[in-house]
N, C-alpha and C positions, 0 to 999 in steps of 0.2 A: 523609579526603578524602570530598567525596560524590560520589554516583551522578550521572553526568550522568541530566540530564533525553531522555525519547525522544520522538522524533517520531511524533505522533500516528496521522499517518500509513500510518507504515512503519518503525519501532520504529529508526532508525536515533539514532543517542549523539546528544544536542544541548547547549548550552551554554544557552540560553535560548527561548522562546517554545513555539511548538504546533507547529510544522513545521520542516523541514529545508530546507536548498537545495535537494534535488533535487523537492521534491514541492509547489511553489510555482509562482507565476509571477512575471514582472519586477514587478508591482506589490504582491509580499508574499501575493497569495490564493492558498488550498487549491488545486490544480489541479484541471477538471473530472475526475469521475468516468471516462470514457470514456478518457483522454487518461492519467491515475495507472495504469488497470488495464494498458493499454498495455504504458505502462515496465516497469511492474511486471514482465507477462508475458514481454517482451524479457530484461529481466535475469534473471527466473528460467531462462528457454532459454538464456541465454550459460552461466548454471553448471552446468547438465543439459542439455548437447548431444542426451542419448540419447530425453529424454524427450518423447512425443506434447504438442502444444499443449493439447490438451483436457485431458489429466493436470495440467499447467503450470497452466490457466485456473482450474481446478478447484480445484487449491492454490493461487493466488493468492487467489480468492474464499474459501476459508475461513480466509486468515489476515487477509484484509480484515473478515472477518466480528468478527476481536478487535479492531482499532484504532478507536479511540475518532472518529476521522474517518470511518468509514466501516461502523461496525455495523449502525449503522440504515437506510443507505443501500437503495434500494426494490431495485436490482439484487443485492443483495450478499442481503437479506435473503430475495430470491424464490430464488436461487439453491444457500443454505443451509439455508433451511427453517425459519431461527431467526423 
């Protein structure tokens, strides 16, 4: 069997394409950068209730810093240092 493909994004399983449902908008584009980090930081706070936002933001931004949507990204990369 092969490895699903993952979203570019946000490493989540995909069947096809560069992105996932969640990290899109209704007309199929990458979602703004501001609007991704969001979510992103939303969901990381629902699985680590205990943990400060800026811990949260902090590890958001460096695993943004691996997805291929978002390495090069000016925020991502000021924020990382890479």
């Amino acid at each position: 069997m092969n490895d699903p493909c993952r979203c570019e994004s946000c490493s989540m399983p995909i069947e096809t394409g560069q992105y996932c449902q969640y990290c899109v908008t209704e007309t199929g584009e990458l979602q703004p950068f501001e609007q991704r980090f969001e979510k992103m930081v939303s969901w990381q706070m629902s699985q680590k209730p205990g943990q400060s936002r800026p811990d949260v933001e902090r590890e958001t931004l460096r695993f943004m810093s691996q997805m291929p949507a978002w390495k090069n990204h000016p925020k991502v990369v000021a924020a990382t240092g890479d």
